[in-house]
Each structure stands twice: as structure tokens, then as C-alpha cells.
C-alpha positions, 0 to 999 in steps of 0.5 A: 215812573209807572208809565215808564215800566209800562211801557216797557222804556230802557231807562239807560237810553232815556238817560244817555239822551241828556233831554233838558225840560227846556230841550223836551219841547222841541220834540215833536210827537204822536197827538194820540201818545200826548192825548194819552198820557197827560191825564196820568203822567203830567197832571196827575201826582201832586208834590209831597213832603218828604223831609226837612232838616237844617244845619249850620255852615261856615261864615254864620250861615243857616242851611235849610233842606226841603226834601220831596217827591218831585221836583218843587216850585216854590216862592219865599216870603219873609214875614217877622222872625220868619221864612216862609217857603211855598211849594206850589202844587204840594201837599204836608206831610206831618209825618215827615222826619225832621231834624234840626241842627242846633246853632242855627236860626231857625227854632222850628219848622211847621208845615201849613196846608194852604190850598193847593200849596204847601207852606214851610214855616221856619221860627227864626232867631233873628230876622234874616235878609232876603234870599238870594238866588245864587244861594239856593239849589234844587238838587236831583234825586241820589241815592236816598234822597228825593229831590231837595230845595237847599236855601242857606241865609244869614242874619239881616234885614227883611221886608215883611212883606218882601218875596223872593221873585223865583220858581225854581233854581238850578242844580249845583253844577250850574249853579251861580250868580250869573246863571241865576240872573235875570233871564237875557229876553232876546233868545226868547218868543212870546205869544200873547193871546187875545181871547174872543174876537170878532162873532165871539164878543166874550163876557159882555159887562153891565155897562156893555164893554166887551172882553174881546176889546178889553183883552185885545186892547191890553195884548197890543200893550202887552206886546209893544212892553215885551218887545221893547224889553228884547222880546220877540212876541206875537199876536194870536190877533191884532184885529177884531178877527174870530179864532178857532182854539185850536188855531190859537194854540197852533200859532204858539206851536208855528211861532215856537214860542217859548211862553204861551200867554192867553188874555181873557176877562171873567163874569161872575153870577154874583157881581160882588166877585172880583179879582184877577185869576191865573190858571193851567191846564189840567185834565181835571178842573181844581174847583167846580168855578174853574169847570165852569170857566173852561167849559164856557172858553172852549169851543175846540179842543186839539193838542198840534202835535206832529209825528216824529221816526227818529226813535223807537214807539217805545222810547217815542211814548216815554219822550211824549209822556215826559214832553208834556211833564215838562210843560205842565212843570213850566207852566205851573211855575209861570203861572205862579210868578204871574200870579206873585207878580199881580199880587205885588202889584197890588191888583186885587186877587179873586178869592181862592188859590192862587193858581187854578187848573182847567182843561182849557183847550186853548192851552192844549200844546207843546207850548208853557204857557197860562190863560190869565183873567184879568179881572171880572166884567161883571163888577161895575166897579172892575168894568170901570178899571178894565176899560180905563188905561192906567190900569191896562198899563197896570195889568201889563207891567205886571205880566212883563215882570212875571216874563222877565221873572220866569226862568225859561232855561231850566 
């Protein structure tokens, strides 16, 4: 918001404009305005608590309210007697008010920092039932109230290890169960990118198998999966051929893609490290591992964006800042659910949060979009499963889950 005030922006006209996150990125803007505004407006603030409070419904219900800053992302999970409630990119605030409501299922509530992630622990009375994305809102900001998640459930059954494959839900005016369901694939581009490539070879592991083929050979999977899933998708590659960042990037932006997808394997001096690891772009890396990473993948650095006269360079500067709030909130939710969606799986996790941020520059668009390291070439062992096609076809179903999963219209 400070940006807004200063720049000057009439609020009024941002408002009678009605842009959509999802509208947002079919604007096109300045390249200096995005340059500028991205450390400061999409990558800068982190969530934060505000409140949490309860209450009883009609027909046995239990309503649970989250209350904070910005607008959350979030995935459930349901061990014994329990809801856990992850917010992504959040931080607790044990001073903030709550209130239960007696009558309820919930006993208590605690708030447990977890890396980068905030997680909401309800004690319930009784085990609860999975809950469904028709019985969950995200409701804007009114009057004194911030941003709330609204989640209602009854008693039932669960899986302990059960999650709930969601990001982020729809206000209460678009609310139901047909715009919660699964997202229909058809209207959407998806491009996948197979990183290194041609004089570039990419980590090469101890028994001489390079990234570049590994990633290649499970991007033409990954491809062949999405469309015939109704996708419509695309390759940065097809072929042993070397790409400049900057033009892998560009091929997103030419192909309007609505999903950006780069595919990569890691190295690690310490060949015990092992595990897939997702991460977004961000001005400023989360750990000193993931500056590393993105200081070794980038060799070209370019946001493609091109210029636009329809509105005034006050109101253009607001539009840039919000255009590229909103791919960092997007991507941040894709890289979750892909990260969900592995660990669903059962394919091992690198040691750490489960999404990490870089300034990679092969991310730098208008484009959502996550560069996913599939596993670690420096481990013999994971070498082994890279190159070997039962698990690249593990790999793929994977990603095809986390795209059939993630919410493109909000």
C-alpha cells in the first residue's frame, strides 16, 4: 500500500477497474516500473496472524476463522484429534486475539512457526472429516477485519496422513461446489522447461549422467501427460539445443502461458544430499543454498515485458506493482501444491522448507510460474532414480497432480 501513496495512485480508479489477479497478467508493462517494484511490493512483506476465533453453526458445524495481513495460501492436514491449518509464507503471532466459541470441536488452538510457514493447530473433540473446498472461503478485507480464511467441518472420519490438495479459495459471491472443482484443463498453456541444454550440460553426476538429458527426457513426459490431460503445453526445447534465460522466459510470455514450469536437477558438495526442492522467484534468496543455486543457473537476467498508453504513468506504475504481487501470490501457491503433490507421492524432500525463494532469472516474467529440482545427481543413489524411467514417470505424475490441482482462475 505504501507504494500506492506513493506514487500518488486514485485508489477510486484502481477499484472501478475490477482487475482480477488472474486479469492482471494479461497487462503488459514498463520493464524499468517491474524492475523497481518487485523487490519492495511482490516479495518483500510476509503474512502474519492477526486473529483466530471460532464459532458453532447450524446442523452440528464447527466455523474456524483465521484472520490476516494479506491474502493467505494455505493447505490442511488432519492428523489424530486434529486440524492443522498451514499458511505459506507466514509468520505467528502469539499476541494475536483469540476467541472460542463454547459448543464447538475445536478445544484449543496454538500457532507453531515452521520455517517460512505458519501452522494453526485446532485440539478437537472428535476426529473431523476431510474438508471440502466448497466449505472454505477467503473473504476480503471490510471494514476491521483483514483478510479471513473461513473453514467449517463436522465431526467424521480422517486419514492422519490426509491433506487437503487446495491454495487458496474463492470469496463468498463465487462461492460453490462447481467453482471449486477441479480446474477444466482446456482454457489453460502450460510451459514446460527443460533447463541447460545443448554447450551447457547442467550438473553432471558421478557415473556421468548429465541434467540436461534427465530434464529433457522428463519434460517430453511431462508434456505428452498435460496434453493428454486437455492441456495445451509447450517446450522451451525439444532437442539438445542451448537457451539463453532470457529466452526461456520469453517463450513463456510469447506462448501466454498461464503456468511457467522449469525443470532442472541439483548437486550438492556433500553427496549424502538428497530430495526434490521447489522454489520462486525472489529478490533476496530464503537460505544461503538457494543463492548459491541461483547464482550457478543464471547466466542472463531480463523481465520481457513490453509497454502499454492506455492509462496514465501514475496509474501504469500501480497496475506493474500489482501485476507482479500477483505472480509472486500465484506462484507461491503452485509451488506449494507441487510441493504437496511430491511429498504425496512419497518422493523424498531435500532437507528444509518446503518451498525456497531465489532470484532466478529464468523466472523473471509476467508468467506464474516454479523452477522444481527433481532430485540431486550428485547422490549415486538418486542418479540411479533419475535416469531410470519408472521413477521420471513418478516425477511427472507428480507435476500433473500439482497442475490439475492448482487453482488458475483466482
Amino acid at each position: 500500500m505504501c507504494y500506492f501513496l506513493n506514487a500518488g495512485v486514485n485508489f477510486d480508479i484502481i477499484l472501478r477497474m475490477k482487475i482480477s489477479r488472474r486479469n492482471l497478467l494479461k497487462v503488459s508493462f514498463f520493464a524499468v516500473t517491474a524492475v523497481a517494484c518487485m523487490p519492495r511490493v511482490a516479495f518483500a512483506a510476509r503474512n502474519s496472524v492477526k486473529s483466530l476465533r471460532t464459532g458453532a453453526q447450524p446442523n452440528g458445524k464447527t466455523r474456524l476463522v483465521i484472520e490476516t495481513a494479506s491474502r493467505p495460501t494455505y493447505s490442511l492436514a488432519y492428523p489424530q484429534n486434529q486440524l492443522v491449518v498451514n499458511l505459506a509464507n507466514t509468520t505467528v503471532n502469539t499476541d494475536a486475539p483469540k476467541k472460542l466459541a463454547s459448543g464447538t470441536l475445536a478445544k484449543s488452538i496454538a500457532q507453531v512457526q515452521n520455517g517460512d510457514s505458519a501452522q494453526i493447530v485446532v485440539n478437537l473433540t472428535r476426529p473431523i472429516a476431510e474438508i471440502a473446498k466448497s466449505q472454505v472461503m477467503i473473504l476480503s478485507p471490510n471494514g476491521d477485519n483483514d483478510y479471513r480464511l473461513v473453514l467449517d467441518f463436522v465431526a467424521g472420519t480422517a486419514s492422519t496422513t490426509s491433506v487437503a490438495a487446495t491454495t487458496s479459495a474463492v470469496s463468498t459471491k463465487t462461492a460453490s461446489p462447481k467453482a471449486q472443482s477441479t480446474t477444466p484443463a482446456g482454457k489453460y498453456v502450460i510451459v514446460i522447461d527443460a533447463g541447460h541444454g545443448g554447450k551447457d550440460p547442467g550438473c553432471i553426476g558421478k557415473n556421468g549422467t548429465k541434467e540436461k538429458t534427465v530434464v529433457l527426457s522428463v519434460a517430453r513426459k511431462l508434456r505428452n501427460k498435460l496434453n493428454d490431460a486437455g492441456f495445451k503445453t509447450y517446450l522451451t526445447r525439444s532437442d539438445d539445443t542451448y537457451l539463453k534465460l532470457a529466452e526461456r522466459a520469453a517463450i513463456g510470455e510469447r506462448r501466454k502461458a498461464d503456468l511457467f514450469i522449469s525443470l532442472h536437477a541439483n548437486a550438492n558438495p556433500s553427496r549424502a544430499m538428497k530430495g526434490f526442492s521447489v522454489y520462486t522467484l525472489s529478490e533476496k534468496a530464503s537460505d544461503e543454498e538457494a543463492k548459491k543455486l541461483a547464482e550457478a543457473e543464471n547466466a542472463a537476467d531480463k523481465i520481457g515485458v513490453e509497454g502499454f498508453t492506455d492509462f496514465e504513468p501514475n496509474i501504469r506504475s500501480a497496475l506493474s506493482a500489482l501485476q507482479q504481487h500477483a505472480v509472486a501470490e500465484m506462484s507461491e501457491e503452485y509451488a506449494n501444491g507441487a510441493s504437496r503433490a511430491f511429498r504425496n507421492a512419497k518422493i523424498e524432500q531435500q532437507r528444509g522448507p518446503d518451498v525456497r525463494h531465489a532470484p532466478f532469472a529464468v523466472l523473471r516474467s509476467t508468467v506464474p510460474g516454479a523452477l522444481i529440482e527433481l532430485g540431486h545427481l550428485s547422490n549415486a543413489g538418486e542418479e540411479k532414480l533419475l535416469k531410470s524411467d519408472a521413477h521420471q514417470n513418478k516425477l511427472v505424475a507428480a507435476i500433473v497432480k500439482s497442475v490439475k490441482n492448482y487453482n488458475f482462475d483466482v
